[in-house]
N, CA, C and O of each residue as an XYZ file, in Angstrom:
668
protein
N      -7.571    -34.144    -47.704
C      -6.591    -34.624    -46.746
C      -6.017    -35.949    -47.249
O      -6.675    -36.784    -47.870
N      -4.935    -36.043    -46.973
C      -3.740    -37.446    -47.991
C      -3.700    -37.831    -46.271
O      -3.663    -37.285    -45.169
N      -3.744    -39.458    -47.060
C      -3.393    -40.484    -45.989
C      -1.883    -39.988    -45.146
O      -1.764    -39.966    -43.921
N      -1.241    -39.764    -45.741
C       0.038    -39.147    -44.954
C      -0.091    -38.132    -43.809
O       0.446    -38.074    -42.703
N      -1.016    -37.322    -44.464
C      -1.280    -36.151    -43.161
C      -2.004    -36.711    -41.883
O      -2.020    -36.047    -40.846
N      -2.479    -37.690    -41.956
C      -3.098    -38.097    -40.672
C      -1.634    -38.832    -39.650
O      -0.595    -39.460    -39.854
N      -2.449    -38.218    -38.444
C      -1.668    -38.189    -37.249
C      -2.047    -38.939    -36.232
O      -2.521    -38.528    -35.172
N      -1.766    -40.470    -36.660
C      -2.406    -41.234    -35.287
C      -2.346    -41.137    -33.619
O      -3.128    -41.455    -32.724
N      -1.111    -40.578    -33.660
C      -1.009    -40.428    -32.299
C      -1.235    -38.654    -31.483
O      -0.632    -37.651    -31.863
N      -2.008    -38.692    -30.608
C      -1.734    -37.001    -30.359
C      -0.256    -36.390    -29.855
O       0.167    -35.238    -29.951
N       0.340    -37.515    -29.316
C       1.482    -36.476    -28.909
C       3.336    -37.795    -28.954
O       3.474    -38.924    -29.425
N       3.958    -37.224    -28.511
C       5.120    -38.329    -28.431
C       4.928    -39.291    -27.055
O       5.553    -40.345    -26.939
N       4.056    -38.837    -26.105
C       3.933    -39.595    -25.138
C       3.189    -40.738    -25.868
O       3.804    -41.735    -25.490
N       2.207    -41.153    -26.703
C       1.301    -41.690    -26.911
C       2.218    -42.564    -28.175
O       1.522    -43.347    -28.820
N       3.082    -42.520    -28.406
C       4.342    -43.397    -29.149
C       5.010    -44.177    -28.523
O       5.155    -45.389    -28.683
N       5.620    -43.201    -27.471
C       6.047    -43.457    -26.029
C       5.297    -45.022    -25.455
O       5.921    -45.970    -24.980
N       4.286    -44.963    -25.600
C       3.316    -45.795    -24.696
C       2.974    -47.161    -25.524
O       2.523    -48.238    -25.133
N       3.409    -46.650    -26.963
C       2.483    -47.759    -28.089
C       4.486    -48.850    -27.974
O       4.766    -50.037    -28.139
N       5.195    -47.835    -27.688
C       6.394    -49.086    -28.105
C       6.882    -49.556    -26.776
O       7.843    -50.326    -26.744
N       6.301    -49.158    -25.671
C       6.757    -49.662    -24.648
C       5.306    -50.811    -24.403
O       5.585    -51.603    -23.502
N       4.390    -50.970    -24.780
C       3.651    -51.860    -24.715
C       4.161    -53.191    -25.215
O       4.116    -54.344    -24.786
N       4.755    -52.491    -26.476
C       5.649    -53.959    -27.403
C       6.534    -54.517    -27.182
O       6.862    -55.565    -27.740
N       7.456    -53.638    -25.839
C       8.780    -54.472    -24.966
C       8.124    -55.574    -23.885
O       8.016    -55.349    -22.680
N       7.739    -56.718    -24.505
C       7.603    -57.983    -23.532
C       8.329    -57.933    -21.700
O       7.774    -58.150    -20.623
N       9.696    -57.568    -22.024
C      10.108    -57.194    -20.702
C       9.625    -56.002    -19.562
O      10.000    -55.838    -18.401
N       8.939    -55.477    -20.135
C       8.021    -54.337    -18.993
C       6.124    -54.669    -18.761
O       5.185    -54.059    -18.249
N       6.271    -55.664    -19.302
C       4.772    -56.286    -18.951
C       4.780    -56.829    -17.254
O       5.687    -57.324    -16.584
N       3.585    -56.549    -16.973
C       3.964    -56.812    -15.066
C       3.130    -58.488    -15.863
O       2.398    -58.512    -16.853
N       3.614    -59.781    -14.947
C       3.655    -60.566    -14.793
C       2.312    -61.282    -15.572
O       2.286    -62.168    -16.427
N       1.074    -60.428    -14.833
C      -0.343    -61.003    -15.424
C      -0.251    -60.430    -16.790
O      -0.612    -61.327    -17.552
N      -0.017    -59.628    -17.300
C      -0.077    -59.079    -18.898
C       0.589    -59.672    -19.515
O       0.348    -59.846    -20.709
N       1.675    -60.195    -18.900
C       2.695    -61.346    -20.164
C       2.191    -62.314    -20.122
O       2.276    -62.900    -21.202
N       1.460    -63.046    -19.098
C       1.043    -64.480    -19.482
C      -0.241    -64.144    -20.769
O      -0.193    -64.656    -21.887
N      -1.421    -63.117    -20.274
C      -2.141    -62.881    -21.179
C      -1.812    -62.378    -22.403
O      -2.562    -61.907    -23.258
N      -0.621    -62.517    -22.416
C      -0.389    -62.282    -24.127
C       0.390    -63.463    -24.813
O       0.320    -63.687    -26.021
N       1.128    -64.187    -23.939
C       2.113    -65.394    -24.666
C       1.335    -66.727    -24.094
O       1.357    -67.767    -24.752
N       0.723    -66.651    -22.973
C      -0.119    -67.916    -21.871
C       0.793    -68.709    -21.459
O       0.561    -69.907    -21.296
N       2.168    -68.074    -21.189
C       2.862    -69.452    -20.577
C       3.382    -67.762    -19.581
O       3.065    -66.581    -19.731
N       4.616    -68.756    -18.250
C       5.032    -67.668    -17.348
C       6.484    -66.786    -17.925
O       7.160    -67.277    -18.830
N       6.771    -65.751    -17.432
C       7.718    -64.913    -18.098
C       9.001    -66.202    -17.428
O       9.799    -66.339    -18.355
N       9.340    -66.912    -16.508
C      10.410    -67.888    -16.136
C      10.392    -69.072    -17.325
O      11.438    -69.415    -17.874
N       9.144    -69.635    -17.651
C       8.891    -70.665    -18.696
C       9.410    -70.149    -20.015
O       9.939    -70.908    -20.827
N       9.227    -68.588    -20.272
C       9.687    -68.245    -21.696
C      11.150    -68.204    -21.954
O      11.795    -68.477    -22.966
N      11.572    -67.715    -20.549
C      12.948    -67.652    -20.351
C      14.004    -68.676    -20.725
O      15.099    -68.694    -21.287
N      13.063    -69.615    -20.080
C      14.132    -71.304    -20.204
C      13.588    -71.400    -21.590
O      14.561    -71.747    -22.259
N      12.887    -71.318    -22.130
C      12.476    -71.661    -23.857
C      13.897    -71.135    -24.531
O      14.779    -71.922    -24.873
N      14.024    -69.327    -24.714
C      14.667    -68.686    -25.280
C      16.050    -69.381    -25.014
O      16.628    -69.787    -26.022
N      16.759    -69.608    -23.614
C      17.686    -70.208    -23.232
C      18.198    -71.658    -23.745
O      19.361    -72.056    -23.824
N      16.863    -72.407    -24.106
C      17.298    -73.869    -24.708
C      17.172    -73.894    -26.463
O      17.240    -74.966    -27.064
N      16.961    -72.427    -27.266
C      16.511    -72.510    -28.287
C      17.367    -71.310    -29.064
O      17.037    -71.199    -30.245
N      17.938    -70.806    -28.820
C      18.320    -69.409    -29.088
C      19.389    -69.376    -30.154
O      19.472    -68.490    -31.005
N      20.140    -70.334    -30.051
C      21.131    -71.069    -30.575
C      21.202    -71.398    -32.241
O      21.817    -70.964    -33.216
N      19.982    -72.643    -31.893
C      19.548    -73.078    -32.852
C      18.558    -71.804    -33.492
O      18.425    -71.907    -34.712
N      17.945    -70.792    -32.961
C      17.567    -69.871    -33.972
C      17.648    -68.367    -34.143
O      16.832    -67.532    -34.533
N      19.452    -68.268    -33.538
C      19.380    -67.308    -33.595
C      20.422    -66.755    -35.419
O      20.838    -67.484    -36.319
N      20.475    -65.496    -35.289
C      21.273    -65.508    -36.841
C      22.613    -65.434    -37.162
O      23.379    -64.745    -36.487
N      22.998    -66.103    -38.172
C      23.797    -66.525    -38.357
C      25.473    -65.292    -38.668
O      26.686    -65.468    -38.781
N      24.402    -63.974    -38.693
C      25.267    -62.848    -39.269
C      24.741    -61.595    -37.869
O      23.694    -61.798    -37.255
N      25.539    -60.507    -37.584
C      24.492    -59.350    -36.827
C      24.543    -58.411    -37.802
O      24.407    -57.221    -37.516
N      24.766    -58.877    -39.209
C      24.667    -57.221    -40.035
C      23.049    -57.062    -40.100
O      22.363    -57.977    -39.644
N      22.405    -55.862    -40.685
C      20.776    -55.810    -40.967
C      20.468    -55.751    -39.798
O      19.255    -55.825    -39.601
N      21.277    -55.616    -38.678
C      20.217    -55.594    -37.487
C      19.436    -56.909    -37.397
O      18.216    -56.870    -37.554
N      20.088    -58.125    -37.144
C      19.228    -59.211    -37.468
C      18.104    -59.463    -36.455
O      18.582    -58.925    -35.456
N      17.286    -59.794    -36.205
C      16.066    -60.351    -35.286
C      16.637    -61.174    -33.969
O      17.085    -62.320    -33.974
N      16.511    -60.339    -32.914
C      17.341    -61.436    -31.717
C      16.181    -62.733    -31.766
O      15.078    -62.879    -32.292
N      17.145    -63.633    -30.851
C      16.385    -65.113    -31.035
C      15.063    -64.762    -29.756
O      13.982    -65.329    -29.916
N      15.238    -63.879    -28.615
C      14.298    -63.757    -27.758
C      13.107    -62.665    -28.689
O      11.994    -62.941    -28.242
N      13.015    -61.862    -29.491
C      11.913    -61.635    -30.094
C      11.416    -62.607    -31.315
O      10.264    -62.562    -31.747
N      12.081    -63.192    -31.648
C      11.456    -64.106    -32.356
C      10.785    -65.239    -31.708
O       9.869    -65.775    -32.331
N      11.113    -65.692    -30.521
C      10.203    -66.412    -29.385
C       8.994    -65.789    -29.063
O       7.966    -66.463    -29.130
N       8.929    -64.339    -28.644
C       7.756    -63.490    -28.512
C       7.106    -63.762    -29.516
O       5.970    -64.156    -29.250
N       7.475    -63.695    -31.094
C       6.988    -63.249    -31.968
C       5.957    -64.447    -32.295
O       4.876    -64.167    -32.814
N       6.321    -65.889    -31.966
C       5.656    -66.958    -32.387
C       4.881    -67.170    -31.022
O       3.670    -67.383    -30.951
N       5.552    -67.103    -30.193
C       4.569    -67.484    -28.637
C       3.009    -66.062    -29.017
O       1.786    -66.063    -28.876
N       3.619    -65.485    -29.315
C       1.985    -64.544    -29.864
C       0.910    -64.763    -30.526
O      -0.270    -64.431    -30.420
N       1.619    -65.475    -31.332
C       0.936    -66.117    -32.875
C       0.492    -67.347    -32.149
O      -0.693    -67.583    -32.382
N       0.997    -68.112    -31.433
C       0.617    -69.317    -31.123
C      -0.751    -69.289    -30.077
O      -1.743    -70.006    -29.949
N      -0.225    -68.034    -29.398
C      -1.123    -67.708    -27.844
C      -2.798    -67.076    -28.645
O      -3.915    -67.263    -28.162
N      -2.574    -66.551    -29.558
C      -3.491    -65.891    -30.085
C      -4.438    -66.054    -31.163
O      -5.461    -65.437    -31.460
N      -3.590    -67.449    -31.885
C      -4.316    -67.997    -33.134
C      -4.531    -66.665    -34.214
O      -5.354    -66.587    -35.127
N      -3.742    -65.884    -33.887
C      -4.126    -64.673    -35.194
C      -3.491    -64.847    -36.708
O      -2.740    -65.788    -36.963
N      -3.733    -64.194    -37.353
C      -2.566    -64.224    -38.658
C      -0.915    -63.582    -38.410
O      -0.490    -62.997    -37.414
N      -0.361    -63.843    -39.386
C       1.495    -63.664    -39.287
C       1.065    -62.093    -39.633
O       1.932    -61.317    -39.229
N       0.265    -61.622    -40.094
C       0.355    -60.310    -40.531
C       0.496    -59.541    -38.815
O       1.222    -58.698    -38.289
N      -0.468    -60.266    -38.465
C      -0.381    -59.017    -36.712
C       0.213    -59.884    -35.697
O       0.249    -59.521    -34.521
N       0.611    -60.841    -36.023
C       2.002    -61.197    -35.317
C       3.260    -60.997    -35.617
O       4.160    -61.399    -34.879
N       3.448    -60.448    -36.569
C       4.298    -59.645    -37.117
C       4.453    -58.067    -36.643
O       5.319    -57.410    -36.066
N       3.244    -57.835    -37.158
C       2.869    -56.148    -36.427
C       3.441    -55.767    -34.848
O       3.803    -54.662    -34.443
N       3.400    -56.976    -34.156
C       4.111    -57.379    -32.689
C       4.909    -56.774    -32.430
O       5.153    -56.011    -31.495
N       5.672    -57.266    -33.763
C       7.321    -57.021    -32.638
C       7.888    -56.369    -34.398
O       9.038    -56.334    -34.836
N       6.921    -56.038    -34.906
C       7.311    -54.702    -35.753
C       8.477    -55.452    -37.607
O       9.425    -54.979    -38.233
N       7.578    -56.824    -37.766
C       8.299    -57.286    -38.825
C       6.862    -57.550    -39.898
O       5.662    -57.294    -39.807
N       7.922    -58.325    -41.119
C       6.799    -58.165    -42.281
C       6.154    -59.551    -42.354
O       6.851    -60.386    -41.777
N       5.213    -59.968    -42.804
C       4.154    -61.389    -42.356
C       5.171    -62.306    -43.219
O       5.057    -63.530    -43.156
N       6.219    -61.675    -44.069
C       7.026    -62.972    -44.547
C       7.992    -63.230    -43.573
O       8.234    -64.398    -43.269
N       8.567    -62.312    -43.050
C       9.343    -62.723    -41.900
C       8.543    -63.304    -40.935
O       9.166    -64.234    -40.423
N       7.634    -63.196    -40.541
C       6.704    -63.292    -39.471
C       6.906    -64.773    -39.582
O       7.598    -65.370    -38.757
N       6.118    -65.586    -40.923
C       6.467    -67.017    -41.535
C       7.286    -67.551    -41.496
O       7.192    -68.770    -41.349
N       8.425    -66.980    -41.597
C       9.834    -67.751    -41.320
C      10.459    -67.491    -39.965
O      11.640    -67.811    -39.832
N       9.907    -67.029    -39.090
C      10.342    -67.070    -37.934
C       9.356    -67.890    -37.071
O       9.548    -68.193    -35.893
N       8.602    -68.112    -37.590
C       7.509    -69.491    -36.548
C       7.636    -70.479    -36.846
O       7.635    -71.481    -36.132
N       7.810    -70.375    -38.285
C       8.412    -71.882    -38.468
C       9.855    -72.223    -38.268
O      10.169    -73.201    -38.947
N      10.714    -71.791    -37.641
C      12.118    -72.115    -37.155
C      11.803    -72.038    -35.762
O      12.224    -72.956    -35.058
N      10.987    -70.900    -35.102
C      10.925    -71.380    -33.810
C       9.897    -72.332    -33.367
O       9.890    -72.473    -32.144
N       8.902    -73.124    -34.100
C       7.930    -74.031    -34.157
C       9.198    -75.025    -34.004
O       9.428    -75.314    -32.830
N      10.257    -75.730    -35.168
C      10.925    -76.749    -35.558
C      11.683    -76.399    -34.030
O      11.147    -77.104    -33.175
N      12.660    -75.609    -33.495
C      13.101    -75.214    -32.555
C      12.544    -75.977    -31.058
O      13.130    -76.693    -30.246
N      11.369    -75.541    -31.117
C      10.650    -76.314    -30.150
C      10.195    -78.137    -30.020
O      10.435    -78.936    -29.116
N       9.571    -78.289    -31.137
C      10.129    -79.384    -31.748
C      10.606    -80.196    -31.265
O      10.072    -81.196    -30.786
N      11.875    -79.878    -31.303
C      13.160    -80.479    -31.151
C      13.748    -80.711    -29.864
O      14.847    -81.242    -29.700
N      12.729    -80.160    -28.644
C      13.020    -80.291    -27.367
C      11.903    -81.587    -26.781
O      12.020    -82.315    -25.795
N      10.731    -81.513    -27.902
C      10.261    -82.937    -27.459
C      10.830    -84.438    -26.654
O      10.357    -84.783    -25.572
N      11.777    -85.138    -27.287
C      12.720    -85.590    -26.278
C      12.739    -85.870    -24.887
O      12.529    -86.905    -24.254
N      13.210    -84.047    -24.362
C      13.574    -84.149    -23.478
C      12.193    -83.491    -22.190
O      12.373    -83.164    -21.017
N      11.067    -83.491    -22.888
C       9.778    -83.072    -21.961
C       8.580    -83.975    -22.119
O       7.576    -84.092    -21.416
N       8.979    -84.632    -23.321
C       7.459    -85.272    -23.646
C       8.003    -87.053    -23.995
O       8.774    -87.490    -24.850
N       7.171    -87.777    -22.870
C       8.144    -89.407    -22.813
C       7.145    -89.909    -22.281
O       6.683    -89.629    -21.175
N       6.676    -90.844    -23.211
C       5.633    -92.088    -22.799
C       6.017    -93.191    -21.566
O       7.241    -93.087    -21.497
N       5.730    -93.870    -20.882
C       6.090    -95.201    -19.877
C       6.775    -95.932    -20.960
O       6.455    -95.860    -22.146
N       7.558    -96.506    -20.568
C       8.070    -97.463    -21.552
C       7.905    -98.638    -21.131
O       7.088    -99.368    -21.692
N       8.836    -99.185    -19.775
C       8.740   -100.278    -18.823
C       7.189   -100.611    -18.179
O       6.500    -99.684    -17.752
N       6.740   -101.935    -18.154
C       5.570   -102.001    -17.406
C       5.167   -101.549    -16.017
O       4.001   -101.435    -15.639
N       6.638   -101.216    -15.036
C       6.599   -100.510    -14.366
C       5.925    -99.172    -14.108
O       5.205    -98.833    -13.168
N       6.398    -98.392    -15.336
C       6.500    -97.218    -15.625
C       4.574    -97.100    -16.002
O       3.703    -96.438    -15.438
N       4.506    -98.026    -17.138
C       2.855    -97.870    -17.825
C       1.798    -98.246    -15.994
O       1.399    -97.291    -15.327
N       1.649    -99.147    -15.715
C       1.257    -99.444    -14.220
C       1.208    -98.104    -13.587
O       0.105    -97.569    -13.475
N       2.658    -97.277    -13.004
C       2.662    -96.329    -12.442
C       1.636    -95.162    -13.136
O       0.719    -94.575    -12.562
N       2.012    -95.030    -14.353
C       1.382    -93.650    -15.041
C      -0.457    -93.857    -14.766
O      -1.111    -92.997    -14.175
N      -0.901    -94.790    -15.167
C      -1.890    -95.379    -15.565
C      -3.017    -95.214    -13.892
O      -4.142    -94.715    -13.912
N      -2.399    -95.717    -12.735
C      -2.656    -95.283    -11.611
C      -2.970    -94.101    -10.920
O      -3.881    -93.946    -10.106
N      -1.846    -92.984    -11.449
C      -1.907    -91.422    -11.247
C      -3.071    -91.172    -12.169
O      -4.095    -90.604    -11.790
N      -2.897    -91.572    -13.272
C      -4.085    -90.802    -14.180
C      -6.027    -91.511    -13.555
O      -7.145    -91.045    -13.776
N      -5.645    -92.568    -12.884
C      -6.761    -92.456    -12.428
C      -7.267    -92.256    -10.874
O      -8.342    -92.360    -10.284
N      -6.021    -91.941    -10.559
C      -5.900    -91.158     -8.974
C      -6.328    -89.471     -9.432
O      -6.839    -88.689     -8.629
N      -6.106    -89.232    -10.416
C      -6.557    -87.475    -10.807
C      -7.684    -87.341    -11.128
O      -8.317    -86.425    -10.603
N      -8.308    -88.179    -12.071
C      -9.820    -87.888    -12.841
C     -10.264    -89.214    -13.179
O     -10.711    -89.289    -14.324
N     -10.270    -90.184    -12.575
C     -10.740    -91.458    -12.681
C     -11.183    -92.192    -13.593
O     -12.136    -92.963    -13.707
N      -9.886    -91.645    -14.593
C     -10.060    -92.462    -16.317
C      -9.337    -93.772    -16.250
O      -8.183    -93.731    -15.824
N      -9.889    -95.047    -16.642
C      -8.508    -96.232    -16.608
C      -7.957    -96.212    -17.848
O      -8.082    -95.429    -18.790
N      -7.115    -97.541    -17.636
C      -5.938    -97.608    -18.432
C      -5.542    -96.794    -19.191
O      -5.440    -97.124    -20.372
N      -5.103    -95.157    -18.690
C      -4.620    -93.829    -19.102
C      -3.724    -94.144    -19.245
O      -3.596    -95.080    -18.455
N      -2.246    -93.941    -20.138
C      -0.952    -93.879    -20.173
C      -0.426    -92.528    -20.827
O       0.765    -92.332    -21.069
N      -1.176    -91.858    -21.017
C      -0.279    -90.264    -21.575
C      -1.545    -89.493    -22.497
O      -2.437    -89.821    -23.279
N      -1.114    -88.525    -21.998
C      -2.398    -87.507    -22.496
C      -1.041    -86.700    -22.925
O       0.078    -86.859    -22.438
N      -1.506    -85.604    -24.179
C      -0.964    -84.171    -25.008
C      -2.409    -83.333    -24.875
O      -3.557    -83.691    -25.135
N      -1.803    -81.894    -24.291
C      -3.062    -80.764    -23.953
C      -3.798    -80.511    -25.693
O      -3.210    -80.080    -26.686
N      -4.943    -80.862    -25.592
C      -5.443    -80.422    -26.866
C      -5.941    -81.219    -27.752
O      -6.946    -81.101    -28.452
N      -4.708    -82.525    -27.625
C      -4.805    -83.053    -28.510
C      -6.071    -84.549    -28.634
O      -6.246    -85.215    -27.613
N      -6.586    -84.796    -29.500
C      -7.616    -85.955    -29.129
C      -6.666    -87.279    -29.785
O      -6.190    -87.105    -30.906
N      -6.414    -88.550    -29.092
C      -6.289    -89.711    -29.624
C      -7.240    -90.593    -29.798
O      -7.825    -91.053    -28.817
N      -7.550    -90.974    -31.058
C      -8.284    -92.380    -31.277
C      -7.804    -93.237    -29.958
O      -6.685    -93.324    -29.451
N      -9.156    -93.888    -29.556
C      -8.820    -95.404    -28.655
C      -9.570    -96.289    -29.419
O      -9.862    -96.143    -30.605
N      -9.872    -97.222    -28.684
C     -10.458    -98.305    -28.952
C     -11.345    -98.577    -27.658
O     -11.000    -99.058    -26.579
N     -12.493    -98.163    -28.051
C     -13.376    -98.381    -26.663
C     -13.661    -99.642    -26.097
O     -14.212   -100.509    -26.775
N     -13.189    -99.917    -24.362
C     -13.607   -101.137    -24.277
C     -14.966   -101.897    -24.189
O     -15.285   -103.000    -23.745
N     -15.876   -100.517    -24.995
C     -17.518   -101.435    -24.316
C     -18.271   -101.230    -23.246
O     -18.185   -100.216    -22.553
N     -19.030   -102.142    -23.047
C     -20.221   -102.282    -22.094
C     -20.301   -101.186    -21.259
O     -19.999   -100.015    -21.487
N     -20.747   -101.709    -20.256
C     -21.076   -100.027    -19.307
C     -20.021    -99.109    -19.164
O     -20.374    -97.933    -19.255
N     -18.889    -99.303    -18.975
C     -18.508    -98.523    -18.962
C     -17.942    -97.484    -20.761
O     -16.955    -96.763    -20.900
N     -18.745    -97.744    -21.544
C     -17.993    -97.348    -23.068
C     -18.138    -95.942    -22.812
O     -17.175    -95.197    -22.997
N     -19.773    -95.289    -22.208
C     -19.792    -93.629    -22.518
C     -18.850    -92.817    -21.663
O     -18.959    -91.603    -21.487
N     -17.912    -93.594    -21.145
C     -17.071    -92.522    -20.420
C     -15.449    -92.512    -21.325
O     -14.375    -92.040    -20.950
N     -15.731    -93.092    -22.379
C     -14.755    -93.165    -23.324
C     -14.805    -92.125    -24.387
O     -13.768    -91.519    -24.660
N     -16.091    -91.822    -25.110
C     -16.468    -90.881    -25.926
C     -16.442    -89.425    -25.606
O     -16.996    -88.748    -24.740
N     -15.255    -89.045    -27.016
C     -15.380    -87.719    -27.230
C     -16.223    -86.629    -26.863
O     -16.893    -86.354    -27.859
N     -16.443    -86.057    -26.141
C     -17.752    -84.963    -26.105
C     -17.339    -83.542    -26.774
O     -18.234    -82.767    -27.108
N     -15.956    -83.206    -26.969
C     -16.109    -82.188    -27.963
C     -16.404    -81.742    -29.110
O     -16.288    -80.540    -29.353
């Protein structure tokens, strides 16, 4: 028996089922977050503020719309997998896969700006600094990034072990 003769699927329903899994737009609500982790409205405004900047420049080749190439990296991103089966996704090759995360990575990027803004004014540092310890009773907080760890400078004495890293 040759690799060719094998028949992964038993019937056309079961094709049917494998490419309608891969249309992002027929996922009921909880299945799209568990596959991208953000909401199908949040992806929306992404594609909407980014699409532009990555979508293509030609429509010959059937080019890659800019909303599957959002899927294609929000997958990769949501999933930590390789470009090979984030690719497999939405049905491209792991070199495309590469060059489409990294334009919609830079894409995103580039909206920093207008979502991600430190206190500037002492007003502003005071205010932030208050909330953050009205939430989880850390002081002189001025801006946290999800994930990310910043060096501080611990102030010491009793209170130092509530400064240290525990991950």
């Amino acid at each position: 028996m040759n690799f060719t003769d094998l028949n992964v699927f038993d019937s056309d329903d079961d094709m049917d089922d494998l490419l309608l899994r891969r249309q992002p737009k027929e996922f009921d609500d909880l299945e799209f977050f568990k596959r991208f982790r953000l909401q199908k409205g949040t992806v929306h405004l992404l594609i909407s503020q980014i699409e532009e900047r990555i979508k293509a420049p030609t429509l010959r080749n059937k080019a890659i719309s800019p909303a599957t190439k959002v899927f294609l990296a929000l997958r990769f991103y949501a999933t930590g997998s390789m470009l090979i089966t984030a690719g497999d996704f939405t049905g491209v090759s792991k070199t495309s896969a590469c060059n489409i995360v990294t334009q919609v990575t830079d894409a995103i990027a580039r909206l920093r700006p207008i979502y991600v803004r430190f206190p500037e004014t002492q007003a502003e540092i005071l205010s932030t600094k208050q909330t953050f310890y009205g939430i989880a009773r850390f002081p002189y907080v001025v801006g946290a990034i999800d994930c990310t760890h910043v060096r501080i400078q611990s102030p010491g004495g009793n209170e130092a072990e509530r400064y240290r890293n525990q991950s």
